[in-house]
Each structure stands twice: as C-alpha cells, then as structure tokens.
C-alpha positions, 0 to 999 in steps of 0.5 A: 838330585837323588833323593835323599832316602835312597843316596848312600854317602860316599866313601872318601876315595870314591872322589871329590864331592860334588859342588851342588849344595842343598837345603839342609835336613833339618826343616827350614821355612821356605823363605829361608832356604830359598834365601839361604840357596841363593847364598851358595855358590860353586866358589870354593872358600876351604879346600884341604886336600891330602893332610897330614899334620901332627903335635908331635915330631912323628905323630900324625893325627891328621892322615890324609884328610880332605875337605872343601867348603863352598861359599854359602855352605854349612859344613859338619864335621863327625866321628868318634872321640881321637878322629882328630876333627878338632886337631883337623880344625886346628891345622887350618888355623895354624895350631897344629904343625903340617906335615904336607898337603895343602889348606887353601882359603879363597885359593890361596896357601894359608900354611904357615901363617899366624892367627892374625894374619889368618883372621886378616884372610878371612878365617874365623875360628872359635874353640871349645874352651877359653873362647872368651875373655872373662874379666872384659865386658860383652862389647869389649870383647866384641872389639877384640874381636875387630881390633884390626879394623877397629872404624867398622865397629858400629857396622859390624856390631849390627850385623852380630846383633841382628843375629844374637839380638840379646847380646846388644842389650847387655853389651857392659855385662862382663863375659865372666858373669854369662852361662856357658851358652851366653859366653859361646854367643859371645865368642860367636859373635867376636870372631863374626866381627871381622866378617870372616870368609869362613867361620870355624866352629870347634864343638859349639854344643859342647857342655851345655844343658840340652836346651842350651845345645838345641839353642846353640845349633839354632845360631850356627844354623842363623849364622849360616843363613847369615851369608856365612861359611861354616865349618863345625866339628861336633860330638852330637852327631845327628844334631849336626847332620841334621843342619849342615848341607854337607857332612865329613866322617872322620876317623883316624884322622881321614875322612872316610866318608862324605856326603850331604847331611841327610844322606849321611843321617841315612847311610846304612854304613855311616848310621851302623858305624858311627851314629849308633855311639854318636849322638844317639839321644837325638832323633 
C-alpha cells in the first residue's frame, strides 16, 4: 500500500473504495493489530450506495451518499455540523425516510424495516442522546439489550464485560445515577449484546470532558478490535481518523471524499477544507 505520508484521499467520484484494509493511524501494539487484520475480511457487511433520504417531504439531507464497510473494520464518518453524518446514520437504521438507493446489511435490502427487525439482522445502533434507561439498573438495561434472545444472557453478558469490565462490578447501579461516560459504556454495551454484524455509533464523544472523550475512543477502538464492525460519526475529527482504518467526509449530505484514516489526516485538500474547523484541538 502507498505510504501513508505521500496518498492523498480520494475524491467521492474518483470510485468505490478499495477493499484492503489497514491498521489504523493511531498506534496499536503489535499483537493487537496482527489480531485485529486478522479479523478484516473482503466480506461486505454495510453497502450504501446512491442515498438519498430526508425527514421531510421534499427535503433531502442525505444527497447521493455512498458507503461500504467490511467485516472487521472501523469506519469514521466526518464533516461539518448539517453534512448530514447522523441523519446518514439514521437511515440506515430506519429513522429517516428513503427516497432511493440502496442500504444493504450482509447483502440483503434493509429498507424499510423496523428497529426490531434491524436488530434481528444485525444492526446495532446507539445514538448521541437518550441512549439509555435512567430509571432501570446497569444489568436490566443490558437485558433490554437482549430481549430477543433473552437464553444468550450470560454468554454475551461476558463478552461485554470482557470489554467494559467495570460495568459487571456494578451491574444493580441504576443507569440515572452514572456520568455521561458511564452511561455511553452502558449503551455500548447494550447494543453489543445481541452480537450485532455492525455497531453504529452516533457521536460517542459527544459531551464528555476531554478525558472522558479520550476514554470514550479507546472503547470504540476495543469494541473494533473485539471482531466488531463499526460505523461511527463524530464531530472530533482528528481523534477519529486517528483510530479508523477507513474514513468518509460528508458534506452537504454526499461523501466528498474517501480514504484510509491516515491518509485523510494527511490529505492537503481534506486538512485545509475540513480539519482546520473540526477537531483542531487534537493533535
């Protein structure tokens, strides 16, 4: 692969992307990342392609959007606040009315259905806000989180705390009583336990201190290295380049370009055009 200091990211109609995948920009132990390759396949889990989609009649926010995610992979989505990245979210999860094109999870039309048919096919999503039931304890709200399949409790409840290991040591607390980063492990952790083929994120980071937001990426990132297949918008744009493998900038509602993370993070075009206002505290 090109290195990563010389490739510039691609422009949205320059074609699809490629299937290759690549250890993310951020630093990853060796182990880790030979791990974590070994999890990304060619297999296409996400494919959206020509999107259009909208909350009112007439309206569209979402203007020809594409986007594919392999098994395996960690996929960012940024751009400036209205690009439409949650809303692009949204319509993959059945929120936001279709206007046309085509979102397909594991090859097949997802359209059209509702959240409880999407979580049956693997979807997970978790939003920015509300993400939680306050007035329910940590473990009821983990079995929320499987109550289609209510026999796999115990074995998914230790694959979450594998990952969040302090939420099994406070699983009667109630959820209304956590910080803003406990509750975003919480609702993690709920839409983990139905073993979702993809993981939508909507602004994890969203809110928190900026410890909390460097803690909150470091769990996206254990989720991904976990075997899951995430998609995550955020607003902390170098911060999420920086763990992806591959990144999508949306602006007014299209993907104007495409590429691994890192080269994004280096792209002349995307650092002088989007990075200079998005996240720029970051290094």
């Amino acid at each position: 692969m090109t290195d990563a200091s010389n490739a510039a990211a691609v422009p949205a109609d320059a074609g699809a992307p490629s299937g290759s995948a690549r250890t993310p920009g951020s630093a990853v132990p060796a182990a880790d990342a030979a791990r974590v390759e070994g999890m990304r396949t060619d297999e296409v889990v996400v494919e959206v392609n020509d999107l259009y989609a909208g909350y009112l009649p007439g309206i569209n926010i979402i203007n020809g959007a594409n986007l594919v995610a392999h098994k395996g992979e960690l996929i960012g989505i940024i751009g400036p606040n209205g690009a439409g990245k949650s809303t692009l979210l949204k319509s993959i999860f059945g929120m936001v009315k279709v206007r046309s094109g085509e979102i397909n999870v594991n090859g097949d039309s997802v359209i059209g259905l509702k959240s409880d048919k999407l979580v049956s096919k693997g979807v997970g999503f978790v939003p920015q806000t509300n993400n939680v039931f306050p007035s329910l304890t940590i473990e009821e709200n983990l079995q929320m989180g499987l109550y289609q399949a209510p026999k796999q409790y115990a074995e998914r409840l230790d694959f979450v705390t594998s990952i969040f290991a302090e939420l099994g040591k406070r699983l009667k607390q109630r959820a209304g009583s956590l910080s803003g980063g406990e509750r975003q492990m919480v609702a993690m952790s709920r839409a983990l336990m139905m073993d979702p083929a993809v993981l939508l994120l909507d602004e994890p980071s969203a809110g928190l201190s900026p410890v909390r937001q460097d803690d909150a990426f470091i769990r996206v990132s254990d989720i991904n290295k976990a075997g899951v297949t995430t998609i995550m918008v955020e607003q902390n744009a170098r911060r999420c380049l920086q763990i992806c493998d591959r990144g999508y900038v949306l602006d007014q509602g299209r993907d104007a370009y495409h590429g691994s993370g890192r080269d994004l993070l280096n792209d002349p075009k995307v650092i002088g055009l989007y990075l200079g206002s998005l996240g720029s505290e970051t290094n």
